[in-house]
N, C-alpha and C positions, 0 to 999 in steps of 0.2 A: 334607282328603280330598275328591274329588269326589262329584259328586250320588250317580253307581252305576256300581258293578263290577262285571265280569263277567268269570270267568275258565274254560276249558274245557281239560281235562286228555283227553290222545289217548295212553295208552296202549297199546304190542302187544310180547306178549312169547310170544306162538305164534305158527307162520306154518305153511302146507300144503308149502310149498315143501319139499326136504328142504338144498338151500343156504343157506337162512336158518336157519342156529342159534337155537335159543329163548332166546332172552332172561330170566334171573334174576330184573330188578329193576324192571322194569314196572308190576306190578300192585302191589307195597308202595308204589313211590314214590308213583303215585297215589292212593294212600289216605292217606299221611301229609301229600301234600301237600294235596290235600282237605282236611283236617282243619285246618289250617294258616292257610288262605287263608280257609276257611269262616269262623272264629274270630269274632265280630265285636269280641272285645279284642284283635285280630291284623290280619288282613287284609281282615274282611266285604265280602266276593268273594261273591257269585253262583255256585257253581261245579258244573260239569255234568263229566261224567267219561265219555269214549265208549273200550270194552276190547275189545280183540279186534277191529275191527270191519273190512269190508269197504272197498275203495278207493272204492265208491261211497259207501257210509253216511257213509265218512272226509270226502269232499269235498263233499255235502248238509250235515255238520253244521259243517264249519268255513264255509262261505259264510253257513248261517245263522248261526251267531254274529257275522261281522260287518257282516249286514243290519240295516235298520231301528233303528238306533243316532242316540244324540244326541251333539253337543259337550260334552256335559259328563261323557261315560261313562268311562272308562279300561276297556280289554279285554287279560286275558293268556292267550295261549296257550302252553299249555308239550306239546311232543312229547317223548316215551321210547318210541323203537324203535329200529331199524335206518334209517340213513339209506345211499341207493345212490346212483351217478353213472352216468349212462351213458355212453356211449363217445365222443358228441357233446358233453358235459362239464356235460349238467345234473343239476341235482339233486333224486333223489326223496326220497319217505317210504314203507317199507313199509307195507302192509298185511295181514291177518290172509292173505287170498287172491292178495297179490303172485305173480308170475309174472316171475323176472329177466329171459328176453328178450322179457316182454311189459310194460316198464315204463311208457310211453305207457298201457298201458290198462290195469292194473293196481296201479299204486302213482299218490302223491298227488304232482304236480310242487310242485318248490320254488316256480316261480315262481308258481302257482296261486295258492299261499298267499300271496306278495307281490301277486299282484294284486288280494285279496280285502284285504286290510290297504291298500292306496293308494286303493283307493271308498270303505272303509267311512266313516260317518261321526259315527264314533267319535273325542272331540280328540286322545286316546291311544290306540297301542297295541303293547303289550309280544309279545314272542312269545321262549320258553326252549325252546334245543335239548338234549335229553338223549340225544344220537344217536350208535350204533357204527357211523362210515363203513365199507361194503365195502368202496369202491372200485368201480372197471369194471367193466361185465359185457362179456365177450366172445363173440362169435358162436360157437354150436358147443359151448358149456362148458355145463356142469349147475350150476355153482357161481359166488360171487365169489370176485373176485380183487383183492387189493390192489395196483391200481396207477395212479400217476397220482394226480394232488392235488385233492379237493374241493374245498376255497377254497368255504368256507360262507357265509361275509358276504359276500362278493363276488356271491351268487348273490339276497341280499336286498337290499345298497346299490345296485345298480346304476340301479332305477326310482324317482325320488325319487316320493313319496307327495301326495297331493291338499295343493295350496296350502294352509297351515297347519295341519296334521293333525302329530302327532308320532308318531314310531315308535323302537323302542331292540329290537335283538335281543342275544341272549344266548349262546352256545352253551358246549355244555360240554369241546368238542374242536375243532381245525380242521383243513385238509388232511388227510394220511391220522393224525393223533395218533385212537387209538382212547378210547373212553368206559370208564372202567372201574369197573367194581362191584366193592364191598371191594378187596382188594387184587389183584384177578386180572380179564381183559379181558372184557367184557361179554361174548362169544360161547364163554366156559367156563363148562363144567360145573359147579356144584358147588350147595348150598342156599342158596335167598333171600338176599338181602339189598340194602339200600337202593345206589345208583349212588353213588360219592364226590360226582357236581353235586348232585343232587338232594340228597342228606343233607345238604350245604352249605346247602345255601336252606334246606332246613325246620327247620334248627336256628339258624343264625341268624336267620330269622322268629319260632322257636318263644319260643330265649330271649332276645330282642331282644340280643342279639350282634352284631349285623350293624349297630346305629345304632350308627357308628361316630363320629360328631360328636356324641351325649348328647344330640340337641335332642328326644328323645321321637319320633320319626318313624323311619323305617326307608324312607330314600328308593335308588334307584336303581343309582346312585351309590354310595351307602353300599354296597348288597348285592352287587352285582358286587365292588367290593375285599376285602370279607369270603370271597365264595364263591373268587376266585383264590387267596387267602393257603393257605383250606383245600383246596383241591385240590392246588396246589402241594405243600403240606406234605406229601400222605399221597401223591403222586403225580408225580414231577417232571416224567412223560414227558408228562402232560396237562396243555393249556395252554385255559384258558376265556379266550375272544374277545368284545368287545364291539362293536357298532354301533349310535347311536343320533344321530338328529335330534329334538330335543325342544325346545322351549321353557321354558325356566324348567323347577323342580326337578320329580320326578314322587316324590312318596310311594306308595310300595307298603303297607306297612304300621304300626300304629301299635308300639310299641317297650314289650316290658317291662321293658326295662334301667333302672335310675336313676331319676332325678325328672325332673321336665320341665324343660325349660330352654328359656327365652326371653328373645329377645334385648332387652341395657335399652336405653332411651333414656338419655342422659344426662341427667345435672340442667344447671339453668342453669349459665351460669358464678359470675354473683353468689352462688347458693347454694353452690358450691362453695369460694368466696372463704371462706364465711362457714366454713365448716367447719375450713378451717385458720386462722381468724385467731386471733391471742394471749390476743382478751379473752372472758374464760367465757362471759357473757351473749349475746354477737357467737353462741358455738357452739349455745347452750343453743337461739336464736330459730332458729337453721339445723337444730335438730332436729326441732322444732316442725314447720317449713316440710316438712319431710322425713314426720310423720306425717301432714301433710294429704293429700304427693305418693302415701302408701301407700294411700289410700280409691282412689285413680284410680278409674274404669272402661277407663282403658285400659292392659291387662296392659305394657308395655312400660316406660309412665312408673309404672307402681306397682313394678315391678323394678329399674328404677334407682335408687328411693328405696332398697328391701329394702339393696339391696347396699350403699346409702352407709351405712344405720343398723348395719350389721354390723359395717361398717366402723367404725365411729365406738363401737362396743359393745365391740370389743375391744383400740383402743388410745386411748381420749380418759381422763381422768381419771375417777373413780368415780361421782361427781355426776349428770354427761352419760351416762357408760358404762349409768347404769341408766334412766335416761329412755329408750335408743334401745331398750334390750334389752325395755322394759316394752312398747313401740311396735309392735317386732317379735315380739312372743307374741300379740296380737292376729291378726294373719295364720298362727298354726297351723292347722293343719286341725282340724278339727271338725264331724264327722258327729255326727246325731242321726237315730234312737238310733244308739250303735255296736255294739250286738247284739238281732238277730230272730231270735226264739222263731216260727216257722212251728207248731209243734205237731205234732198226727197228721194226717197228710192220705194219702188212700186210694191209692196205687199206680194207676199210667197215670192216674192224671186230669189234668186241663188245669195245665200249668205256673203255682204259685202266685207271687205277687207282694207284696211290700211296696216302701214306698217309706224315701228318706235322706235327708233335707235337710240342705245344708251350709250352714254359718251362716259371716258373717263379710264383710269385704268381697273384691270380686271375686277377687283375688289368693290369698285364702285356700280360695276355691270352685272355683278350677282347678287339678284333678287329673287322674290319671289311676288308674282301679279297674284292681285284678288279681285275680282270684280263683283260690283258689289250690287249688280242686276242680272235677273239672269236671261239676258236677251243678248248680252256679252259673253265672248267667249278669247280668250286669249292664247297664243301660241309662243314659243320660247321660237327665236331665229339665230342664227348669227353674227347678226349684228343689236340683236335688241328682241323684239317682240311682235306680233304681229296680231291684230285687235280683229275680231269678225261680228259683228252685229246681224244676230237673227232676225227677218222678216216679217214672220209671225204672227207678231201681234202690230197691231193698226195704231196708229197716233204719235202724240211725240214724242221722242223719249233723250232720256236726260239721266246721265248716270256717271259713277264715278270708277276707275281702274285705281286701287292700292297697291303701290308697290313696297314694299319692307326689307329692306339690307340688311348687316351685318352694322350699321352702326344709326340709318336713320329712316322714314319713309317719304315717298312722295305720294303724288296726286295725276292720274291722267283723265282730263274730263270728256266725256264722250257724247256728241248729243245727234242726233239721228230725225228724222221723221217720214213715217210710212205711211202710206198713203196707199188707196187703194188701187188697182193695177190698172186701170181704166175710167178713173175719174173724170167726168167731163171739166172742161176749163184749164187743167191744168196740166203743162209740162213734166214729162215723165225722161231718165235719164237713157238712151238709147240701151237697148240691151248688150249683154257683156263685160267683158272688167270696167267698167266707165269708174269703179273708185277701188280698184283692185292697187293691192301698196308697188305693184309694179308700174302705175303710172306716174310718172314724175310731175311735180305741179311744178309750173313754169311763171313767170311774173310778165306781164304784158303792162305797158303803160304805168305801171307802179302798181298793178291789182292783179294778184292772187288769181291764176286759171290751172281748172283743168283740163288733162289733152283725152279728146274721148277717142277711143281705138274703135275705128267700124269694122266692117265687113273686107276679107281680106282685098287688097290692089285700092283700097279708097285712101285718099289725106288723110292724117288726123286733125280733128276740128277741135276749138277748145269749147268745153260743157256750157250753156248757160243757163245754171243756175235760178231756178226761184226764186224772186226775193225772200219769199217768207223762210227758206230753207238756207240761206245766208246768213249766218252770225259770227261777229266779231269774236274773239276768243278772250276768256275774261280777264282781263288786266287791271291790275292798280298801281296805281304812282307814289301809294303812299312811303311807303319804305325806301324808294330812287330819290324820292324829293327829301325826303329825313336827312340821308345818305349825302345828297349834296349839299345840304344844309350843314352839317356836322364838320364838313371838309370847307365851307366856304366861315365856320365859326373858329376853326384848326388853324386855318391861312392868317383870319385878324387877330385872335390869339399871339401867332409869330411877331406880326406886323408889330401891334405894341408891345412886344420884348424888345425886341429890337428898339425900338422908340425909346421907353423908358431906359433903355441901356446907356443909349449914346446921350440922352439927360443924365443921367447921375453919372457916367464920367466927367459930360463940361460939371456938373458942381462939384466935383469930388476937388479939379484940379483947382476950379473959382477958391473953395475953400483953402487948399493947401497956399496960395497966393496971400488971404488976408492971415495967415499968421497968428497970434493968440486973440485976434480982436473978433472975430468971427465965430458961427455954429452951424454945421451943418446942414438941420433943420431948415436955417434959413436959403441956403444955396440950394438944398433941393425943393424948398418951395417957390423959392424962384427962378427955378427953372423948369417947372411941373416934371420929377421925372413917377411922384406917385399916381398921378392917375390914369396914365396907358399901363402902369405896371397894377393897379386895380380893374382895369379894362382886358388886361392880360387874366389875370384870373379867373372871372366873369364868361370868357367868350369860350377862355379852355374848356369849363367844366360845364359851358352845353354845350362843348362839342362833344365829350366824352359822352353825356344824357343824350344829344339827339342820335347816336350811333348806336347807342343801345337799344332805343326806340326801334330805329330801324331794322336792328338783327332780330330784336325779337318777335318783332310784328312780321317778317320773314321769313320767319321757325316758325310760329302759328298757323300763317296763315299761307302756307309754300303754294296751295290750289290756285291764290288767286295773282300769281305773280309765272311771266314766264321765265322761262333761261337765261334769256342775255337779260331782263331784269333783274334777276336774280343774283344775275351775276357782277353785274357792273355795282349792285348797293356792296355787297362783301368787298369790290376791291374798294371803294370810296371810304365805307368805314374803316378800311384796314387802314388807308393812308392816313384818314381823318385821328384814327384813336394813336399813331405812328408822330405824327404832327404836335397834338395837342400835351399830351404827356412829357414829352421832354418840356415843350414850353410852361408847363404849370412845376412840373419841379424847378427848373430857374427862377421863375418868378414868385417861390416860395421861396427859396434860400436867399433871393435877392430882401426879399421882405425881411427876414428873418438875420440877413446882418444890418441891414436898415435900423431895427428895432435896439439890437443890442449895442451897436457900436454907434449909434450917434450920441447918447450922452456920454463917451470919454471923448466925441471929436468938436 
């Protein structure tokens, strides 16, 4: 993304004129799109909104937006009104006070606007037409008239823009194809609703729909092909037109679709040699080399490793298979905590804050948050993230933070309760950061305090809390107790190998002792060495069942499990599925010469 956005929405969907039809879907788009652009898990745009307004206010506010601008800005202007031509073939923008045969000094000229985009100096700039061509106005007529061809990009390509500045226009119609809202033409009658362009872009911005390549960005590119497919579809007769001179890719917004994705470097070639070669050890050191490649700090070569060890997780041999897979749990994501208890905090007061740090190496720390109410607001930090919960609204609230890697997602749950700022009865939190993420929580007597900062030269005191705004953070034991389960069925598993061993050697020697008179059979039945070695097979393979139980109920359900839970079932089954494997293959091959070799002994 660059340094700063700025985007300015010119909607008109009243006009004095009685030729200019009022317009439907003006005043919602720009609100939805507002909202949209505003986002700062979206689009965090700068964005100013001028409604209704005058041809003079119209062309004071669009020059200022693209004065006093730096290279590293990106500026979008998106128009929804009536777009006119006059009879000499230029092209206007209404205004609230337009006058069709006074369009020279009443509406905003097209080229105006191109002239204000080729000074600015701005490295970018986007400009979106949402415009229902009249057509010509003719001398003598009280109304437009459709006829004759706009040709709208032609009226913005034609000055190219200041020596390396880039510009990309968008429209939602060209020549005379009219703009249409909902199913019926922008200059009919009937109740609100969003324009087919505009609902295009603010839905695919909204649900990252439109990053049409997965890479987490929502560039240019991407959104135009997204917004033609949708307009097309609901609209055959309107065709959205592109123009753009750009340098390199322009990202408009960041993408809620998928995980993120970036691009791997490859591995060496040697390492890759080493990966298919025949001999174990050859593989085992090339996995090795592969968990070093996953600390990277640079996301590209830490991604190429990811993908080789995935690779290698689900088709090398079992040995290796759980070396890559133990490699690649390491780079899960893992926020701490993954749920903030905000407590009672007073209605309209200042946006509270805690903070999330992600643990792990770099690879496992790059995400991207979604929250998935919008009373949450998130911030990217240095160490992790920093969660702010709006005041706003009254009551309790309860909501979830997504986060999504490059290889899995978690869960941060966030629950809150506002209260009004002067309720009788109840305990309200002293004013100031009282849960600001710079306050450390401290542990007093085994329970959970925080330290509330007053008024400067005072102690700090620790918070106390409402009961009703105290909640446990939600845990389950299911997957820890599976996990230990699976290790404590792993350990008996051994035990009767071991058992049954040291039995079939006293029978193997008992038998060698009696000679031809003697059967085997009978030396290991009496001395039981089959049924620890039946008891061996039995305990391995749930141990191997309850460990799977555990991973997978884990991977489902990660919300309801914390970090060191999480953490301690992965090392239990690793040791558990570690344990129980080698003893079910001995205790198969022991079976297995059992079977064949006691009728020759």
């Amino acid at each position: 993304m660059t340094d700063s956005r700025h985007a300015l929405i010119i909607a008109n969907d009243r006009y004095t004129d009685q030729g200019l039809k009022k317009l439907r879907a003006p005043a919602q788009d720009a609100a939805a799109l507002e909202k949209v652009l505003h986002d700062p898990q979206i689009g965090d745009f700068e964005v100013q909104v001028v409604h209704n307004a005058s041809a003079d206010v119209m062309r004071r506010r669009i020059q200022g937006f693209f004065n006093d601008r730096r290279r590293a800005d990106t500026l979008l202007l998106h128009f929804s009104c009536h777009g006119l031509k006059s009879e000499s073939g230029e092209l206007y923008f209404a205004a609230s006070d337009t006058e069709p045969p006074l369009l020279a000094a009443t509406a905003v000229p097209s080229q105006f606007v191109r002239s204000c985009m080729s000074v600015t100096r701005a490295g970018r700039s986007v400009l979106f037409l949402d415009c229902c061509y009249g057509g010509a106005f003719s001398r003598g007529s009280s109304s437009v008239r459709a006829s004759g061809d706009v040709n709208v990009l032609e009226s913005f390509a034609k000055d190219e823009p200041v020596s390396g500045r880039g510009w990309a226009v968008i429209t939602a119609s060209d020549s005379m194809e009219y703009a249409f809202e909902g199913s019926r033409l922008a200059d009919d009658s009937s109740a609100p609703q969003p324009s087919v362009f505009t609902h295009a872009v603010v839905d695919g911005l909204e649900t990252g729909e439109a990053d049409l390549d997965a890479d987490g960005k929502v560039s240019l590119d991407d959104l135009y092909e997204y917004v033609y497919r949708q307009v097309q579809e609901q609209n055959p007769h309107q065709t959205p037109k592109k123009a753009a001179d750009l340098h390199g890719e322009l990202h408009l917004a960041h993408s809620r679709r998928g995980r993120i994705k970036i691009v791997a470097d490859d591995s060496p070639p040697r390492l890759q040699n080493a990966l298919k070669s025949d001999d174990v050890l050859t593989r085992q050191g090339a996995v090795l080399e592969l968990q070093k490649r996953l600390q990277h700090t640079e996301l590209p070569v830490a991604e190429g490793a990811r993908q080789h060890l995935e690779e290698v997780a689900r088709n090398d041999i079992q040995q290796i298979a759980v070396m890559a897979s133990d490699a690649l749990g390491k780079i899960r994501l893992a926020p701490s905590p993954d749920h903030l208890d905000f407590g009672l905090v007073p209605k309209g007061s200042a946006p509270r804050k805690q903070s999330v740090t992600m643990h792990g190496p770099p690879l496992a720390r790059h995400c991207v948050a979604q929250p998935k109410e919008s009373w949450l607001r998130v911030d990217p930090t240095g160490s992790g993230l920093e969660v702010h919960v709006d005041t706003a609204a009254e009551g309790r609230l309860s909501g979830d933070i997504v986060l999504k890697g490059v290889a899995d997602e978690s869960v941060i749950h966030v629950d809150a309760e506002v209260a009004p700022a002067h309720e009788p009865g109840r305990t309200e939190p002293e004013p100031g950061p009282a849960h600001d993420s710079t306050t450390p929580p401290h542990e007093a007597d085994g329970k959970r305090q925080t330290v509330v900062i007053g008024p400067p030269g005072a102690p700090p005191r620790p918070e106390q809390p409402p009961v009703s705004a105290t909640r446990a953070p939600r845990t389950d034991r299911r997957a820890p107790s599976l996990a230990g389960a699976a290790l404590a069925l792993a350990v008996a598993a051994i035990g009767t190998l071991v058992l049954a061993m040291q039995r079939a050697v006293v029978a193997i020697v008992e038998r060698g002792e009696e000679g031809v008179h003697g059967t085997i059979e009978d030396n290991v039945r009496e001395y039981g060495a089959l049924t620890p070695l039946i008891v061996c097979l039995v305990t391995g393979a749930a141990a191997l069942v309850a460990g799977a139980v555990a991973r997978h109920d884990l991977e489902t359900r990660q919300e309801h499990y914390t970090r060191q839970a999480a953490s301690s079932t992965q090392t239990l089954t690793s040791v558990a599925k570690g344990l129980a494997i080698p003893a079910l293959v001995l205790a198969v091959l022991a079976g297995i010469a059992y079977l064949v070799g006691s009728p020759h002994w």
